[in-house]
TORDO-639675 format. One record per residue (C-alpha): residue number from 0; x, y, z negated. Coordinates in steps of 0.5 Angstrom, whole numbers, plus 500, padded with zeros to 3 digits. Example, Ala and Ser with C-alpha at 12.3 -4.5 7.8 and 13.67 -1.06 7.14 Angstrom:
2
> nr  east  north  up
> 0  525  491  484 $
> 1  527  498  486 $
END
This chain:
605
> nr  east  north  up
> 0  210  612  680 $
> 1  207  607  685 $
> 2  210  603  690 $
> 3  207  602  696 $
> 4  202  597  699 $
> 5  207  594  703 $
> 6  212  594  698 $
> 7  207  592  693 $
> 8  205  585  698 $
> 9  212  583  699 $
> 10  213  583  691 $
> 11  207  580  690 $
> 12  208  574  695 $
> 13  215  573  692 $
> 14  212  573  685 $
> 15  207  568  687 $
> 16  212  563  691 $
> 17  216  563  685 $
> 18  212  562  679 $
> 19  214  555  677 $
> 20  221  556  678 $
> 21  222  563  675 $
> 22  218  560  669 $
> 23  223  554  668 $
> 24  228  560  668 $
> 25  226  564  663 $
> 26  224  559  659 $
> 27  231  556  659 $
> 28  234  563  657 $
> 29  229  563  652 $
> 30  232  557  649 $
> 31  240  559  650 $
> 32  238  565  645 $
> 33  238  564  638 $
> 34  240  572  636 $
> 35  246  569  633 $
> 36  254  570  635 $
> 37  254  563  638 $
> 38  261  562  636 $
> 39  259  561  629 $
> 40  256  555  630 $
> 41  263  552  633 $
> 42  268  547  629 $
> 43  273  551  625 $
> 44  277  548  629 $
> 45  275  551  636 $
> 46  273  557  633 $
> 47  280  558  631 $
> 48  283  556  637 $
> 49  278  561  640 $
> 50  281  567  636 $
> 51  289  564  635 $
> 52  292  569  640 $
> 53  288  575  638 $
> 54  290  581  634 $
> 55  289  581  626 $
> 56  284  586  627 $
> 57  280  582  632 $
> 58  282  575  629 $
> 59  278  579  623 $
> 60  273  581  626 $
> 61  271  574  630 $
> 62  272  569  624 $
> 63  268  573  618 $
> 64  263  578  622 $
> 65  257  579  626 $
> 66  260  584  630 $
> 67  259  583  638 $
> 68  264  580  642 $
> 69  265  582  649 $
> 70  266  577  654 $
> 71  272  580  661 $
> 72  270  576  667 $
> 73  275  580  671 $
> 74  277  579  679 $
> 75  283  583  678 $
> 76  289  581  683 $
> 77  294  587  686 $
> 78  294  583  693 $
> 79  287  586  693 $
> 80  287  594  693 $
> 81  279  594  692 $
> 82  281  589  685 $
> 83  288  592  684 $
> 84  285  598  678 $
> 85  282  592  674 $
> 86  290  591  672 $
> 87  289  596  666 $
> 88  282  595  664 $
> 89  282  590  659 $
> 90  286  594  655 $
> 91  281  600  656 $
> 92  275  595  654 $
> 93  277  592  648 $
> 94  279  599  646 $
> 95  273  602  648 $
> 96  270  595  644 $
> 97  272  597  638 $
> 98  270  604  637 $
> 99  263  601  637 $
> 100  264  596  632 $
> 101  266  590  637 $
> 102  271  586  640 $
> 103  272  584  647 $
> 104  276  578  650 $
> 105  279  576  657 $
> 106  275  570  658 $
> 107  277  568  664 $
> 108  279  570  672 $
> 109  275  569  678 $
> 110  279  568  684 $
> 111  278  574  689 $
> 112  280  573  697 $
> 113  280  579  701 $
> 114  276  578  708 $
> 115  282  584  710 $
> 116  288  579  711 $
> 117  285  574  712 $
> 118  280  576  719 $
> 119  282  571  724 $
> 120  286  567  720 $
> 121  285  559  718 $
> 122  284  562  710 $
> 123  278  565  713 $
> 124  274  558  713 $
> 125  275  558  705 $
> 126  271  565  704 $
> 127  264  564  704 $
> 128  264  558  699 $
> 129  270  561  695 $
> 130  262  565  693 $
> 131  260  559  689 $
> 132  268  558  687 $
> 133  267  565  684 $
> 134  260  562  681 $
> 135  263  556  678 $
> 136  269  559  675 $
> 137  265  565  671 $
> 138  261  559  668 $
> 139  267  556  666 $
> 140  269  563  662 $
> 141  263  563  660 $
> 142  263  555  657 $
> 143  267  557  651 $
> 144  260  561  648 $
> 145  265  566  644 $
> 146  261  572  647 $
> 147  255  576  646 $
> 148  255  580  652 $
> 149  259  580  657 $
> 150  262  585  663 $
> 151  263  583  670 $
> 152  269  586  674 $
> 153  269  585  681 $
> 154  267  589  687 $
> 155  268  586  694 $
> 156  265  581  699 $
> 157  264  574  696 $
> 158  266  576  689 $
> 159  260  579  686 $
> 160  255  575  689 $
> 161  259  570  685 $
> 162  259  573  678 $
> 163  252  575  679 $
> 164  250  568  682 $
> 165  255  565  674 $
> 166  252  570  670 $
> 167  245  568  672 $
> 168  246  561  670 $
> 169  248  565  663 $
> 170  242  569  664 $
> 171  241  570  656 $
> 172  247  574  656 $
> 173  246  582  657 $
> 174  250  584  662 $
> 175  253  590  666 $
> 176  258  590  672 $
> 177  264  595  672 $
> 178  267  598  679 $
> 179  273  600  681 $
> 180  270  605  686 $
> 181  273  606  693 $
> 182  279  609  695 $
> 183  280  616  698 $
> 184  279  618  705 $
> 185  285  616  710 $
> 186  285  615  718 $
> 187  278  615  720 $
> 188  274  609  722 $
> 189  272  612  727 $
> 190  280  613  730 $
> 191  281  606  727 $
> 192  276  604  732 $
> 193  279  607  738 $
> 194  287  604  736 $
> 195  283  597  735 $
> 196  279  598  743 $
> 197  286  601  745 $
> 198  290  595  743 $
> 199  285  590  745 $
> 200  286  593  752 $
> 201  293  592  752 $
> 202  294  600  752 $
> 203  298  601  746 $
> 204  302  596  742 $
> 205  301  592  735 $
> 206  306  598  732 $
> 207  301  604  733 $
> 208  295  599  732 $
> 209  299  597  725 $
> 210  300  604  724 $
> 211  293  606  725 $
> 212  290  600  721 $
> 213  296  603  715 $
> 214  293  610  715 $
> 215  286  607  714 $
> 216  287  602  709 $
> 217  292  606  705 $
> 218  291  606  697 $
> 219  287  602  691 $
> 220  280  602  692 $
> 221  275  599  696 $
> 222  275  599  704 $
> 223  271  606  706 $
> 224  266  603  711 $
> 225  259  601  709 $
> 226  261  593  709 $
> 227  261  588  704 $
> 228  264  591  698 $
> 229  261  599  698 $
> 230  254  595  699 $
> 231  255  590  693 $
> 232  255  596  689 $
> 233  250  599  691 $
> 234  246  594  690 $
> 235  249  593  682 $
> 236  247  600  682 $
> 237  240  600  685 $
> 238  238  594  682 $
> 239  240  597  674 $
> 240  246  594  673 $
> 241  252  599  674 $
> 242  251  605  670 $
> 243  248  610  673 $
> 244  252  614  678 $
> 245  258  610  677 $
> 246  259  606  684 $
> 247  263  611  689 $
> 248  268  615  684 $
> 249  274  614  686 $
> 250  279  610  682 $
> 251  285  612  678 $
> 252  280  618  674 $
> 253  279  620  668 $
> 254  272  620  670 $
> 255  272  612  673 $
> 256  275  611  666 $
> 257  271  614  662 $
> 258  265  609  666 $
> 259  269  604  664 $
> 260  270  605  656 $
> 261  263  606  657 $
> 262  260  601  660 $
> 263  263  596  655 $
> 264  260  600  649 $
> 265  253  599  654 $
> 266  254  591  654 $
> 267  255  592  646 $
> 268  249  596  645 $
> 269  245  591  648 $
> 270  248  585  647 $
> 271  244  579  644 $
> 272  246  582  636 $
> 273  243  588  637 $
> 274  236  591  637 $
> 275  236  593  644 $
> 276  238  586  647 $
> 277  236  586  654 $
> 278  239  580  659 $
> 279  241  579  665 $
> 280  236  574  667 $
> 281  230  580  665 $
> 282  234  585  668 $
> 283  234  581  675 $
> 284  226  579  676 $
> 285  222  579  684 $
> 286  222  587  683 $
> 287  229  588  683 $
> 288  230  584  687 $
> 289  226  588  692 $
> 290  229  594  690 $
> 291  236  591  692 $
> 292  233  590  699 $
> 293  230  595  700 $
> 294  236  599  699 $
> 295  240  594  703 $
> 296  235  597  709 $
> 297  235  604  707 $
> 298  242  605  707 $
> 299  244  599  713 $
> 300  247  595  709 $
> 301  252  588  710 $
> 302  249  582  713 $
> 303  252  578  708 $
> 304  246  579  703 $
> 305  242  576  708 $
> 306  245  570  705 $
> 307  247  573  699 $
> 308  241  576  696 $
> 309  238  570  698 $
> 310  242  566  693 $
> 311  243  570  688 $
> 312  236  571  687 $
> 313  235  563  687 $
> 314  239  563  681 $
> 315  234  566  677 $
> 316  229  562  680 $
> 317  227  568  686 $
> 318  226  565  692 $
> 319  227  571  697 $
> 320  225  569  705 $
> 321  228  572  711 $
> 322  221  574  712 $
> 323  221  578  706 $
> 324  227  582  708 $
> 325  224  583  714 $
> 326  216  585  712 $
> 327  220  590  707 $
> 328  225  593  714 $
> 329  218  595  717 $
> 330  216  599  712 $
> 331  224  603  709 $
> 332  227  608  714 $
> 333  234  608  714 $
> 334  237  614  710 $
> 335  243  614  712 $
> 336  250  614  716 $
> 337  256  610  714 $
> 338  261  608  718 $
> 339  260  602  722 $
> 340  253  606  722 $
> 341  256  612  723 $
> 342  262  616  722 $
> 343  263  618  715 $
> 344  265  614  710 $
> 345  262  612  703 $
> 346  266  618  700 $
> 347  263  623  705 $
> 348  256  619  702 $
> 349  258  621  695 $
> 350  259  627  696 $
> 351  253  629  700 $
> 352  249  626  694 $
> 353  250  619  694 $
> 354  246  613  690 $
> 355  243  619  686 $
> 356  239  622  691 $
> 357  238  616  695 $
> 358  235  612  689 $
> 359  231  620  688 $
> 360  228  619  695 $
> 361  226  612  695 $
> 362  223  612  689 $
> 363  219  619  690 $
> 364  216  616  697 $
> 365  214  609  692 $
> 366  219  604  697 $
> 367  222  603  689 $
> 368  219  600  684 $
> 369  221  605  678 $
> 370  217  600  673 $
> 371  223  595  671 $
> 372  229  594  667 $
> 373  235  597  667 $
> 374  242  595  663 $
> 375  240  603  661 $
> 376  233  601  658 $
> 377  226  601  662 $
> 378  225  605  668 $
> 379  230  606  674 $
> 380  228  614  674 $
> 381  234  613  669 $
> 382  239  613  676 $
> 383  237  620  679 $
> 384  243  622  675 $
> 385  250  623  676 $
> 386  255  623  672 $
> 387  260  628  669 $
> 388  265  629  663 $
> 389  263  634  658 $
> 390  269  635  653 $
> 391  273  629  656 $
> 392  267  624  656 $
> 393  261  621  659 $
> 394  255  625  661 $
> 395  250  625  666 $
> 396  247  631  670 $
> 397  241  630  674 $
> 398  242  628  681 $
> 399  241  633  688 $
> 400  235  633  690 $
> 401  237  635  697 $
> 402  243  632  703 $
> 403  250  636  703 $
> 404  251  633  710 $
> 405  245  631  713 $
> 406  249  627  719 $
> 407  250  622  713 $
> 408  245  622  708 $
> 409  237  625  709 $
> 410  230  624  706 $
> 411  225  620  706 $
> 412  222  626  711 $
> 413  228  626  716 $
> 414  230  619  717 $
> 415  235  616  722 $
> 416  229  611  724 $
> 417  223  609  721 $
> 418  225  602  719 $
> 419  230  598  716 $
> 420  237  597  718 $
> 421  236  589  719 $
> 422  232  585  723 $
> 423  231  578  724 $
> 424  230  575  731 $
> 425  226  568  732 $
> 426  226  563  738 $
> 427  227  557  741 $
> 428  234  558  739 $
> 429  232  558  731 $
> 430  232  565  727 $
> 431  238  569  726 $
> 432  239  577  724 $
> 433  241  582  727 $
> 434  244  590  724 $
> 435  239  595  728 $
> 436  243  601  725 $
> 437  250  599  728 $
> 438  246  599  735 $
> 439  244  605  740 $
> 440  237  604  742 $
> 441  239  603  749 $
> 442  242  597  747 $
> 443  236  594  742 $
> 444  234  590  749 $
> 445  239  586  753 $
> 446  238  580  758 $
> 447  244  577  761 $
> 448  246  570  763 $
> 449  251  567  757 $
> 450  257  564  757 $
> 451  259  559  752 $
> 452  265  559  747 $
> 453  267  553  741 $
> 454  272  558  738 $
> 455  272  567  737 $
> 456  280  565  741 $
> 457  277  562  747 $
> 458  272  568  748 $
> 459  278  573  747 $
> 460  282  568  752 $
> 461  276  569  757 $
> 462  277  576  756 $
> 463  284  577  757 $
> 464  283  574  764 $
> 465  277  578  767 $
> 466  272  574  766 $
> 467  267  577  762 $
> 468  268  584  766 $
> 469  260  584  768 $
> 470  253  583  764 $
> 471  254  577  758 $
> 472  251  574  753 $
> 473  257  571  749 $
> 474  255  565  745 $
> 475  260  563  740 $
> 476  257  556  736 $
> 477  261  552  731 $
> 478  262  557  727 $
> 479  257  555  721 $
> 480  257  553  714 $
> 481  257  546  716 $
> 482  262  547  722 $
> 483  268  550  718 $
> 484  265  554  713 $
> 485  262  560  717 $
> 486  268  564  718 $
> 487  267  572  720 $
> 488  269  573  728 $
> 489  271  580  728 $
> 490  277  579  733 $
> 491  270  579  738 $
> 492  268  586  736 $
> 493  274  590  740 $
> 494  274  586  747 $
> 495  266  587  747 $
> 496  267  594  745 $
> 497  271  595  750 $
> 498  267  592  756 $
> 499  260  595  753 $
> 500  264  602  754 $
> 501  265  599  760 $
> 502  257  600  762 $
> 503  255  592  762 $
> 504  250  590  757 $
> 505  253  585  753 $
> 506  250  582  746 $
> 507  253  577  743 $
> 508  249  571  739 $
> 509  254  566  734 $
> 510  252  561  729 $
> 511  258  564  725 $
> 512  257  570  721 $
> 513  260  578  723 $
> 514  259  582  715 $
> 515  258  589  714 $
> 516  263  591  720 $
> 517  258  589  724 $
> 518  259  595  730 $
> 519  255  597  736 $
> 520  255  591  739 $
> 521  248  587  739 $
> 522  249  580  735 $
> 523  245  576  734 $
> 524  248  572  727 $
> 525  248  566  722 $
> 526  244  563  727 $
> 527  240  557  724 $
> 528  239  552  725 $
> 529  247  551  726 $
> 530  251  547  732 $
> 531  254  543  728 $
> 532  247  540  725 $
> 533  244  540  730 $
> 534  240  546  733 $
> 535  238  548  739 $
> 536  245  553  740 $
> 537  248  547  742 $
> 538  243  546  748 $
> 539  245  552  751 $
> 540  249  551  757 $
> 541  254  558  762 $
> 542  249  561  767 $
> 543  242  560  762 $
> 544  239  568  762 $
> 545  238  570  755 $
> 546  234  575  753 $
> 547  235  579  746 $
> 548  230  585  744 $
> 549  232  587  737 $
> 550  225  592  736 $
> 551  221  585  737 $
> 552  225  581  733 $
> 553  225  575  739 $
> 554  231  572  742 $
> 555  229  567  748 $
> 556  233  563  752 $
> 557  229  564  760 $
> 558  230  556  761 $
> 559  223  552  763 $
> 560  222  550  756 $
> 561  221  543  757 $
> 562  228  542  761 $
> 563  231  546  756 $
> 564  228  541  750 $
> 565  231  535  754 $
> 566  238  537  756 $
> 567  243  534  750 $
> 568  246  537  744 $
> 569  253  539  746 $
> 570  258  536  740 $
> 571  265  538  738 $
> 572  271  536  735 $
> 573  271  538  728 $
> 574  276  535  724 $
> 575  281  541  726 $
> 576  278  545  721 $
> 577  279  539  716 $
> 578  286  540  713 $
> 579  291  546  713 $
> 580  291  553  708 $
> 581  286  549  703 $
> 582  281  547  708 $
> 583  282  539  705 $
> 584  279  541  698 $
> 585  272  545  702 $
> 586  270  538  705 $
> 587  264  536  700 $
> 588  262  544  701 $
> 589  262  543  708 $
> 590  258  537  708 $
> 591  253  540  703 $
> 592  253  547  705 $
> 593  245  550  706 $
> 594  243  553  712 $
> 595  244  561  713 $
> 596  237  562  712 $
> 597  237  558  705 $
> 598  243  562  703 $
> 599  249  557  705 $
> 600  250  555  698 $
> 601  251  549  696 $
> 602  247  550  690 $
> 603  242  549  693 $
> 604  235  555  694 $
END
């Protein structure tokens, strides 16, 4: 299969653009594998503090065979109900690992916040970096080079763009990723909206709002709307390493662990000792970068990864642009519908054919690269599947070829629109994102006078006192990486909501991040370059007109440019961001922290 020229040039460009520094990467992952159990070079002494704690069987195993041992890298805590299944699966993969003739091993933990509890709260000020937190940790685990291959549990916002960003710097060790999958359906997202708006406008108190937000998020499992979290795995699933079909089976059945023990005995067939070694690090090349983006387009997936991928292909050696994603968003439609781009949920997106049909879609209508390397073996063709037991284990039928539900997922043939679900916009402000999918096309253009905030409390307290009862742009600043580690603003999303219902034109542009929640109002985020190093957001002053056209891709700020170039750059009081809820230990991410458009990391792109 062909891909399109559009796609075709964008990959071309990467793979020009990235040529030195793909090639550092492959060589140094070339030189970190020597086709020998790396633990047999160890001393006697590390070696037998390496097994001490392990079974007889496994002690054997370690200290006399060549036998392929497998490397846990789990995120489990039963605070996190996307995390909480992974409690029993270490026991499942060592099981499963010795069936196959192996051994598995915790090899360490990686923490794992949830945006869920904190949103809003000063902890969200950690999440963001906690990324490269994650990053660390899994190299830490991996440090003790007692493994052969390794399996990555992990699912929502920040934590698997860590794990991916860690393996990489492992990049010689085959590995596969392992879900959870989402919880069941509850109270629609739809209806939690509502009772969020209604709360917003005093017209039900915080027990009903509580209520409601408990019917929604109500069991183990990820959060059922498209944010963060659903679009991490299907990134890992489009980009070949989840097994095929695996993404959206809900947790707590017999069919997600029979994924589990099978993608453990995956990362032992293909680990460093075997004939069908195949690393992490020739598995994530430019095309499958591509083939990520392009379906985080189709499927209007999270803004995060307009950072996150950024930096995760950095890791490899791959410099993605916000240019690429944009080149790539005029060329994929959007194939589907999922709450906050909709109303169903990703267990509705399952059903109608899920990740099977989408990737069957796109590879038929050449948007995917089919020629690249999977965990399964050559050819993403291998994921037009789904996968079924067939006397108690694990089989895979071939994927429908056609939408159970057409709201919610359609053809090629038959998209929502004819581009992507992201845009990026550019001005005299700098470069931001925005997530077109979210907005209806009568809001895609807004001109207003804006109002300024430093804080998502003060645009709450303005609102709560009429004053933002008319056409705004809301500008909120101060908000980015370097500022206070680039918090989401979620409590913004209710009182907007309310006054575009209200029939004003309202648009919001920030500096800070909104994620995968993003709803219907029009936001401009990740504004770069940020308030805090000097960008022109700092400039605008109340009253300035903005006008946002999100078909265009522009913002532009109606000031004669050359007063506006002139006025002083507003400063504000960072220190209270500085101290409290473990802000004190983040200040050398703070001040190292790269721009948005660079991925935010402190590793550097």
């Amino acid at each position: 299969m062909s891909v399109q020229k559009s796609i075709a040039a964008v990959t071309e460009a990467i793979i020009k653009r990235s040529a030195e520094s793909r090639a550092r990467y492959l060589d140094k992952i070339a030189k970190a594998h020597d086709g020998k159990p790396k633990r047999k070079a160890l001393g006697c002494a590390n070696l037998a503090h390496g097994f001490a704690a392990c079974n007889a069987h496994d002690k054997d195993a370690l200290r006399n065979s060549d036998a392929p041992n497998l490397g846990i890298i789990t995120s489990y805590n039963d605070m996190l109900s996307a995390h909480q299944p992974f409690e029993f699966y270490p026991e499942l993969i060592r099981a499963a690992a010795r069936e196959a003739g192996g051994t598995a091993q915790v090899a360490g933990g990686v923490p794992a916040m949830c945006d869920g509890v904190t949103q809003g709260e000063t902890g969200m000020e950690l999440s963001l970096f906690s990324r490269d937190i994650i990053a660390m940790s899994t190299a830490v685990a991996l440090s003790h080079q007692m493994f052969d291959a390794a399996v990555y549990l992990g699912v929502c916002d920040k934590i698997v763009p860590g794990l991916i960003i860690g393996a990489l710097t492992f990049g010689h060790l085959p590995s596969v990723f392992v879900p959870a999958g989402p919880m069941t359906s509850g109270l629609s997202n739809d209806e939690k909206s509502k009772v969020r708006m209604l709360y917003a406008q005093g017209k039900v108190g915080r027990e009903a709002l509580l209520e409601a937000e408990s019917q929604a998020y109500h069991g183990p499992g990820t959060c059922t709307f498209y944010g963060t979290a659903n679009s991490n795995q299907m990134l890992m699933e489009i980009m070949g390493l989840h097994l095929p079909g695996s993404t959206f089976v809900n947790p707590g059945t017999a069919l997600r662990d029979a994924i589990t023990k099978a993608s453990a005995k995956q990362a032992l067939a293909i680990s460093t000792l075997g004939n069908r070694y195949t690393p992490i690090g020739k598995i994530y090349d430019e095309k499958a970068v591509v083939n990520g983006v392009v379906g985080l387009l189709a499927t209007g997936g999270s803004t995060n990864h307009t950072m996150h991928l950024v930096a995760m292909a950095a890791a490899a050696g791959i410099h993605l642009t916000w240019d690429d994603i944009a080149d790539l968003s005029a060329a994929v439609p959007l194939l589907t519908r999922i709450y906050p781009n909709g109303k169903a949920d990703v267990n509705h997106f399952h059903a109608a054919g899920g990740m099977g049909l989408l990737i069957g879609e796109l590879l038929k209508a050449g948007l995917l690269h089919e020629d690249v390397t999977t965990i399964m073996g050559q050819g993403l063709s291998a994921y037009t599947v789904e996968p079924v037991l067939k006397d108690g284990e694990l089989d895979w039928k071939p994927a429908e070829t056609t939408s159970h539900d057409t709201s919610v997922l359609r053809g090629v043939a038959e998209p929502f629109q004819q581009t992507g679900g992201l845009n990026v916009l550019e001005g005299v402000l700098g470069r931001a994102v925005i997530k077109s999918s979210s907005i209806p096309a009568d809001r895609h253009v807004i001109e207003a006078p804006c109002r300024v905030f430093h804080s998502q409390e003060e645009l709450g307290e303005a609102f709560k006192r009429g004053e933002l009862h008319k056409d705004v742009v809301a500008v909120v600043r101060f908000q980015g990486p370097k500022a206070n580690g680039m918090p989401e603003l979620h409590r913004m999303t209710p009182p907007l909501a309310v006054l575009q219902d209200l029939g004003f034109k309202v648009a919001l542009i920030t500096d800070g991040r909104m994620s995968g929640a993003s709803g219907k109002v029009p936001a401009a985020i990740h504004v770069t370059p940020e308030a805090a190093d000097g960008g022109p957001i700092a400039r605008l002053r109340d009253g300035d007109v903005i006008r946002l056209d999100c078909d265009k891709g522009v913002i532009k700020v109606l000031v004669d440019p050359k007063h506006f170039a002139a006025r002083p750059l507003a400063h504000k009081d960072l220190s209270v961001n500085e101290e409290g809820v473990g802000r004190e230990l983040f200040k050398l991410f703070r001040h190292h922290a790269g721009p948005a458009d660079h991925g935010a990391t402190v590793f550097g792109a």
